[in-house]
PAGU-407191 format. One record per residue (C-alpha): residue in one letter; x, y, z. Coordinates in steps of 0.1 Angstrom, whole numbers, plus 5000, padded with zeros to 4 digits. Each point is the difference from the previous one (the first is absolute). Layout:
// residues N
A / X / Y / Z
...
This chain:
// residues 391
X / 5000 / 5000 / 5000
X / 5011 / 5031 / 4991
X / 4994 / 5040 / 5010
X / 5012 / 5032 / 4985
X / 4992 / 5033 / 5018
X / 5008 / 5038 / 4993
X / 4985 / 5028 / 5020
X / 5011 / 5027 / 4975
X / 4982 / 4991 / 4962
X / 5011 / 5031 / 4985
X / 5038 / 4991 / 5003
X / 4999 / 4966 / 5002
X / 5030 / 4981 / 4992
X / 4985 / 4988 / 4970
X / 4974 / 5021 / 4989
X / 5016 / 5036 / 5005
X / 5011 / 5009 / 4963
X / 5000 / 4966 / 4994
X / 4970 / 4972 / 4984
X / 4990 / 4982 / 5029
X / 4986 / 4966 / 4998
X / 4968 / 4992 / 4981
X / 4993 / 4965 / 5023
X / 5010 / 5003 / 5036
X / 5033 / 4986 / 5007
X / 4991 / 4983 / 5034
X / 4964 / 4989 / 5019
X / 5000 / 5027 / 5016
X / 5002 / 5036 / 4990
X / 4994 / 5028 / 5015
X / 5005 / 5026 / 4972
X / 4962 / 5002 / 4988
X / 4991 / 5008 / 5035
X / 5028 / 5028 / 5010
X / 4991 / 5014 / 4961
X / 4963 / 5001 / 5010
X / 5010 / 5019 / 5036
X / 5022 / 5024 / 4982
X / 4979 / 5012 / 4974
X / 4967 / 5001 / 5025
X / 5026 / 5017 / 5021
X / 5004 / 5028 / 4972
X / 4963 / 5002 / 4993
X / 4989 / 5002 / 5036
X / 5035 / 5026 / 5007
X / 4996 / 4973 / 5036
X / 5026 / 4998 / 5023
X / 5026 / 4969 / 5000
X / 4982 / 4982 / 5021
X / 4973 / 4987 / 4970
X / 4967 / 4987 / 5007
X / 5013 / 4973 / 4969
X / 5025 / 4988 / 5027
X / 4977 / 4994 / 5031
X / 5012 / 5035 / 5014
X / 5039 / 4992 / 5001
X / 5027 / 5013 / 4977
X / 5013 / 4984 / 4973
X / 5034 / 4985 / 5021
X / 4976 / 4990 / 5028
X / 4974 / 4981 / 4977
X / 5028 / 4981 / 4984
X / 5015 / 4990 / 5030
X / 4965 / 4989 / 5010
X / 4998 / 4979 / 4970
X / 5033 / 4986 / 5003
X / 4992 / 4985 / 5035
X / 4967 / 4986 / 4987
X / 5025 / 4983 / 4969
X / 5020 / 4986 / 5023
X / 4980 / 4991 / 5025
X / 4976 / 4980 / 4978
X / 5015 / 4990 / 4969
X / 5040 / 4999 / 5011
X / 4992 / 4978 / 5030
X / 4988 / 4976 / 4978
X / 5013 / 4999 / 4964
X / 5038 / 5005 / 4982
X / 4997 / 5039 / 4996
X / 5019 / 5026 / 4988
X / 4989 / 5043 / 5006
X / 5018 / 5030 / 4987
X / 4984 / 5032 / 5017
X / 5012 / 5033 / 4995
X / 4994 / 5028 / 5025
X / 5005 / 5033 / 4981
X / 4980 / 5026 / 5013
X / 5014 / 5002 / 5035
X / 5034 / 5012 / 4989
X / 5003 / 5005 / 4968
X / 4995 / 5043 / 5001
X / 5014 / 4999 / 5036
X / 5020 / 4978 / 5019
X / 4990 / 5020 / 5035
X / 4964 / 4981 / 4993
X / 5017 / 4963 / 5006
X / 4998 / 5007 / 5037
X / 4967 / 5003 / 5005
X / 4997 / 4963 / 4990
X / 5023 / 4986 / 5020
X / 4975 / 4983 / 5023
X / 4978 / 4989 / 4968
X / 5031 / 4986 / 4984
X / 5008 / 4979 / 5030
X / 4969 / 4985 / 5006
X / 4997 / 4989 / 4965
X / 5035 / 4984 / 5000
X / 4991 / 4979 / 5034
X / 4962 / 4994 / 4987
X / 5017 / 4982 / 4966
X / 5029 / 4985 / 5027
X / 4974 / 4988 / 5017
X / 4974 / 4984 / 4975
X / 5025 / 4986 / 4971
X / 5035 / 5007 / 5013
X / 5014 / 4959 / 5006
X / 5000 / 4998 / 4968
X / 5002 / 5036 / 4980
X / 5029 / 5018 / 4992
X / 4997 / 5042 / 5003
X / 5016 / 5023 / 4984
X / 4994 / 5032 / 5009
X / 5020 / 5027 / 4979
X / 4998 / 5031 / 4979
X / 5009 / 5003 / 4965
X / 5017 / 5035 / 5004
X / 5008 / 5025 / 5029
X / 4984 / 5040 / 4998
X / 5004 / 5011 / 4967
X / 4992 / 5039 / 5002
X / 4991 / 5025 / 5028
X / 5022 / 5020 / 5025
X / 5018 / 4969 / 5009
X / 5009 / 4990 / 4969
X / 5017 / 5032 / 4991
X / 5026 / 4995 / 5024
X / 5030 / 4976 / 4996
X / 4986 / 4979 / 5032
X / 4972 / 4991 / 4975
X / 5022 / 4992 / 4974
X / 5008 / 4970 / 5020
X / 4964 / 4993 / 5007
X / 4987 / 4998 / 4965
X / 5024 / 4972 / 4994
X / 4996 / 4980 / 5030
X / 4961 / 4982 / 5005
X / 4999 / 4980 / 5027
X / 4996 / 4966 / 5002
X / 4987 / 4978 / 5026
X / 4997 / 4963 / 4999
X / 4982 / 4975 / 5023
X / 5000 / 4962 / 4992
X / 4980 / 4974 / 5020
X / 5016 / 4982 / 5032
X / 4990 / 4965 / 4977
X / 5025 / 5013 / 4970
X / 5026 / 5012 / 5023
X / 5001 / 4964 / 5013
X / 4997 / 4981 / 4969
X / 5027 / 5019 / 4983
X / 5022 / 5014 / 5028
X / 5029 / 5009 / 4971
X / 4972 / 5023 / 4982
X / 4996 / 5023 / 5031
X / 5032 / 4998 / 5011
X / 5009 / 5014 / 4964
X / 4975 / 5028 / 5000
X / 5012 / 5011 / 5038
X / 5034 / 5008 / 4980
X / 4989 / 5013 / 4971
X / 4983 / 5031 / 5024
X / 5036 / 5016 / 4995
X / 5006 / 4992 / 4966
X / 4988 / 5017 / 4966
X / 4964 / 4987 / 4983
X / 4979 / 5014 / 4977
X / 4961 / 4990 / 4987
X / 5022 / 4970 / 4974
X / 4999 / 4981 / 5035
X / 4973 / 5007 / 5013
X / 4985 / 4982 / 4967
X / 5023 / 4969 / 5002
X / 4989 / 4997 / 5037
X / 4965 / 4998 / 4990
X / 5007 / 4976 / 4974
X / 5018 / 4975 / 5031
X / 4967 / 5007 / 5020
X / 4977 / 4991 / 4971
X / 5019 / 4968 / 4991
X / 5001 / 4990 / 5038
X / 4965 / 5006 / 5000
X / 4993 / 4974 / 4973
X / 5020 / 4977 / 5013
X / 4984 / 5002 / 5037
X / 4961 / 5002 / 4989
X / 5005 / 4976 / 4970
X / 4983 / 5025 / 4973
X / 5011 / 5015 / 4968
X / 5005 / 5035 / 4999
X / 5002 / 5020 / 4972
X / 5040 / 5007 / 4996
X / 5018 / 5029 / 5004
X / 5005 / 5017 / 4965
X / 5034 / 4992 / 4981
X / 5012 / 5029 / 5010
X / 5041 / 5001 / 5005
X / 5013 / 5030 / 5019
X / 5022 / 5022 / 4977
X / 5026 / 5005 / 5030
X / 5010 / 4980 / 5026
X / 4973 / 4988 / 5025
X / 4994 / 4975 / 5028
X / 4975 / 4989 / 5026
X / 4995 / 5016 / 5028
X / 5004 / 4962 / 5018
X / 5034 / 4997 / 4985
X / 5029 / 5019 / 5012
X / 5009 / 5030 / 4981
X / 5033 / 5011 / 4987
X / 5018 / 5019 / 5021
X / 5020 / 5023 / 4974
X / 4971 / 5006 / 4981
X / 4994 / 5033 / 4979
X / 4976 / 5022 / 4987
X / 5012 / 4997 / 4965
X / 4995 / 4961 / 5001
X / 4966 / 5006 / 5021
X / 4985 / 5022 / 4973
X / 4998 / 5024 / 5019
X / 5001 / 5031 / 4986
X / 5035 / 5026 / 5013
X / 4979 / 5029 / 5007
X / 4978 / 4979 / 5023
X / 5031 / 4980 / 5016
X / 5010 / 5011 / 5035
X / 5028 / 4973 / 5008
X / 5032 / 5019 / 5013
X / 4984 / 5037 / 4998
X / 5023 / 5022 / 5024
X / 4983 / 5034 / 4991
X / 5019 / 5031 / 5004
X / 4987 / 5035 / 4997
X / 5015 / 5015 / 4968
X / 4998 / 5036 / 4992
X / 5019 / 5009 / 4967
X / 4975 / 5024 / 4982
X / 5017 / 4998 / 4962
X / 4994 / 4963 / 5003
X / 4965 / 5000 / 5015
X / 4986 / 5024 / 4975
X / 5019 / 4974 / 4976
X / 4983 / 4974 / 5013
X / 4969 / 5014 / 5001
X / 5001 / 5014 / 4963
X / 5005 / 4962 / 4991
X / 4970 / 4982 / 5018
X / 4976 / 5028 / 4984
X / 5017 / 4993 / 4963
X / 4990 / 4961 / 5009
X / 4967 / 5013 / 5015
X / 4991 / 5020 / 4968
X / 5013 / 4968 / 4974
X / 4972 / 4978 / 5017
X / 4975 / 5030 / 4995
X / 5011 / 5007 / 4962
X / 5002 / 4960 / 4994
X / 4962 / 4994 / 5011
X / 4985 / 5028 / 5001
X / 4982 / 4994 / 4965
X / 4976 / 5032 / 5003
X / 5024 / 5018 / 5013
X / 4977 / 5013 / 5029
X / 5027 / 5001 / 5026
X / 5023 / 5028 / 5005
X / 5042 / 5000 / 5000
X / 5009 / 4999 / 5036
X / 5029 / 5022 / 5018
X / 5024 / 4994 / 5022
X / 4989 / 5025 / 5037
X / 5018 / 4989 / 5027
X / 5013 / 4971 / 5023
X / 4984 / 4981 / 5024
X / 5028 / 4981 / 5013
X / 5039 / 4983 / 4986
X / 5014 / 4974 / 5020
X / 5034 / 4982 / 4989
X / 4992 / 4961 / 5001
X / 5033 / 4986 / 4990
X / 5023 / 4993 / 4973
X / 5024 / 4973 / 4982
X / 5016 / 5000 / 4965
X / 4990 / 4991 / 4961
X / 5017 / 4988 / 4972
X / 4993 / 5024 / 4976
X / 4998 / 4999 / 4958
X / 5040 / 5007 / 4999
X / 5008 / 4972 / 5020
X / 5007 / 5020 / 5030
X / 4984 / 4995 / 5036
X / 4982 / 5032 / 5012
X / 4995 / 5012 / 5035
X / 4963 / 5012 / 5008
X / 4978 / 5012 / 5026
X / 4964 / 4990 / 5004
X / 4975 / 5027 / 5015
X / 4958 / 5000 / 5003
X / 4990 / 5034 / 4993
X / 4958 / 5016 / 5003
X / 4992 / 5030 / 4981
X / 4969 / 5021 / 4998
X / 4992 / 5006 / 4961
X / 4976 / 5031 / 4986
X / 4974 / 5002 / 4989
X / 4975 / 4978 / 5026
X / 5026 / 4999 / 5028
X / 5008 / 4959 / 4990
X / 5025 / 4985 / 5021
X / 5025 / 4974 / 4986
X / 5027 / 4976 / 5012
X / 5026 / 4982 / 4987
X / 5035 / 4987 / 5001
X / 5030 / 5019 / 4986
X / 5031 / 4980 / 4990
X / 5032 / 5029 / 4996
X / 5031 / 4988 / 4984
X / 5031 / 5014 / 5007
X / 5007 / 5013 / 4964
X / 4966 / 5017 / 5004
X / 4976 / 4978 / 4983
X / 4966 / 4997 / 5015
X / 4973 / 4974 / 4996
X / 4968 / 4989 / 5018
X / 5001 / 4970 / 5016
X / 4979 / 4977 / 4982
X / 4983 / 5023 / 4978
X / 4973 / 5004 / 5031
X / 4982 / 5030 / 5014
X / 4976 / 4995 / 5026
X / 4973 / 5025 / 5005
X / 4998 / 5008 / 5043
X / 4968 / 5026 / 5002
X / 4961 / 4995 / 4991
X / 4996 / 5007 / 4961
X / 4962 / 5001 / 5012
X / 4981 / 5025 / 4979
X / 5028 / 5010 / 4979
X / 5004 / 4970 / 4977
X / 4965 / 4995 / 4990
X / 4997 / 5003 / 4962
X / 5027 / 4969 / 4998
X / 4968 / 4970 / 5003
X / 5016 / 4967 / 4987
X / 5041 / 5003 / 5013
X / 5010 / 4998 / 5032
X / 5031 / 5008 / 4994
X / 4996 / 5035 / 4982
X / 4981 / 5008 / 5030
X / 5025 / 4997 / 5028
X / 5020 / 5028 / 4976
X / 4970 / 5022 / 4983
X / 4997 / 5034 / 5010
X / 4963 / 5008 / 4979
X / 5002 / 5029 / 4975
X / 4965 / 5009 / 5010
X / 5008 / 4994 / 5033
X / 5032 / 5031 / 4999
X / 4979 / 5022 / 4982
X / 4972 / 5000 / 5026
X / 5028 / 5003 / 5027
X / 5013 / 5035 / 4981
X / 4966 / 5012 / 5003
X / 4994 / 4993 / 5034
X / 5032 / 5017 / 5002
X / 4993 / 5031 / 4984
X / 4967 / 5003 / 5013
X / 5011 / 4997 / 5037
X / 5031 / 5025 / 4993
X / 4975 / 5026 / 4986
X / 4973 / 4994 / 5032
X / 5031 / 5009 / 5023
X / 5013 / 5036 / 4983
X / 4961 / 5007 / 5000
X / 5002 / 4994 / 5036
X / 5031 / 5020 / 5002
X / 4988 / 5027 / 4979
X / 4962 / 5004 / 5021
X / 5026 / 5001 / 5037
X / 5019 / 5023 / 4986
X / 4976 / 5022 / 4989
X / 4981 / 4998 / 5034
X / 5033 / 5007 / 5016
């Protein structure tokens, strides 16, 4: 028996910008139900708490449901549940305390009703991605580090001692999402093997980098690069210094707006977004440094640095990571700029890619600004004017 439930429709994981699924793709789905609430939510302008949803808010009803699934149908049949709570901390991470309580209760409630014999994983796929936070170098780190909590049944630990004794070591060592789908692909296959059925099998789908169970010991000198991990999102051996050489800031700032404006001229097919500039920075922090062979057979010194700038128009902020050779050269890491504020409101007349929109600044959208400009600058000298003349 299976279960697949999203408290956020409008950017669910695959339905926002994306085609969705035209037969549901487990028993039971929630998605026609939270689509309901939300658009009766809309019509109705009701509070969170939706008379679709018994009175409780989205996280609340799903964590509802997700005790009744395991309760009734877990306790009794080989099941499998994906849920994703997006709501609660999605636009705010200050929100995720006000569930604490709720969050524990439905850990111990599932614990208690299906846990000999269910493995949990309870995880995130991302840490805060824009907001105050974000724009400081302390969030830097947090985008790039979800966490990642497992709990496996006191009948597993015993039957396969090795497995947890693996995954207690592999706490300190580097994973990614690779493992976390070869692990499931050991649970599935021990499932079949303990409740004699035949289980659809994993799809054939080979890792393009290195990856390994979470039940089997991980390397110990693994990398990012190997991992698939991405260098502007790898944090292994970051010693962050403050750097303050202005030349090379506005350098490196001129250089992540050139790649920022590329990715707007490259997709932009209507040409509705406007050519971005280069403001001021949020933050520069030296991360570290080695040496390249370059294309004259010579090895080259460099320094790496992650640098956040403030662009114009639309006040977009942008991150990425700098690599500066000693000869002068400059390239981005990986080609990769990440966007760190809310594009909300600003990127609407991009409908069908996601990607334009994390970049778009909305022609339409400037030219209303200017005028909301001009019109508040010519309210405020006629305020001036009528003091002065009553002075």
């Amino acid at each position: 028996m299976t279960a697949f439930l999203e408290d956020a429709p409008g950017i669910a994981i695959f339905n926002y910008l994306k085609t969705g699924f035209v037969l549901p793709p487990a028993d039971y789905y929630l998605r026609p139900l939270m689509v309901a609430d939300q658009q009766y939510s809309k019509r109705s302008q009701s509070s969170a708490q939706s008379s679709c949803l018994r009175g409780l808010t989205p996280t609340s009803f799903m964590s509802e449901y997700l005790k009744d699934f395991s309760s009734q149908v877990s306790a009794s049949y080989p099941s499998f549940l994906l849920s994703w709570f997006t709501t609660v901390g999605h636009d705010d991470f200050n929100l995720l305390k006000l569930y604490d309580e709720e969050f524990q209760d439905l850990l111990e409630s599932v614990v208690s009703s299906s846990g000999e014999n269910s493995v949990i994983f309870f995880i995130s796929d991302h840490g805060y991605r824009f907001g105050n936070f974000r724009e400081t170098f302390l969030g830097y780190y947090e985008e790039s580090l979800p966490f990642f909590f497992v709990r496996i049944p006191p009948s597993l630990r015993q039957s396969h001692p090795q497995w947890y004794k693996n995954l207690k070591t592999n706490v300190n060592r580097l994973t990614t999402p690779f493992d976390l789908y070869e692990t499931l692909k050991d649970i599935l296959n021990l499932a079949e093997t303990s409740n004699n059925i035949t289980s659809p099998k994993a799809p054939a789908f080979p890792p393009p980098v290195y990856a390994s169970s979470l039940f089997s010991l991980g390397r110990l000198n693994r990398t990012c690069e190997e991992s698939g991990i991405p260098q502007r999102y790898c944090l292994c051996g970051l010693t962050p210094h403050l750097f303050k050489d202005k030349k090379l800031i506005k350098q490196f700032g001129e250089l992540i707006v050139n790649k920022v404006n590329e990715i707007i001229k490259e997709r932009d097919t209507s040409s509705q977004c406007a050519a971005l500039e280069y403001k001021s920075q949020v933050y520069v922090r030296e991360v570290g440094g080695g040496d390249k062979w370059n294309n004259l057979g010579k090895i080259e010194p460099y320094k790496d640095y992650v640098m956040a700038l403030e662009t114009s128009p639309g006040g977009g902020r942008f991150e990425s990571r700098i690599r500066h050779f000693e000869n002068g050269v400059l390239e981005l890491e990986g080609a990769g700029v990440s966007r760190i504020n809310s594009y909300a409101g600003l990127s609407d007349c991009v409908t069908s890619d996601y990607v334009l929109r994390n970049y778009c600044m909305c022609k339409d959208v400037v030219e209303k600004q200017k005028k909301e400009k001009l019109e508040k600058e010519k309210k405020e000298k006629a305020k001036k004017k009528e003091k002065s003349k009553k002075g």
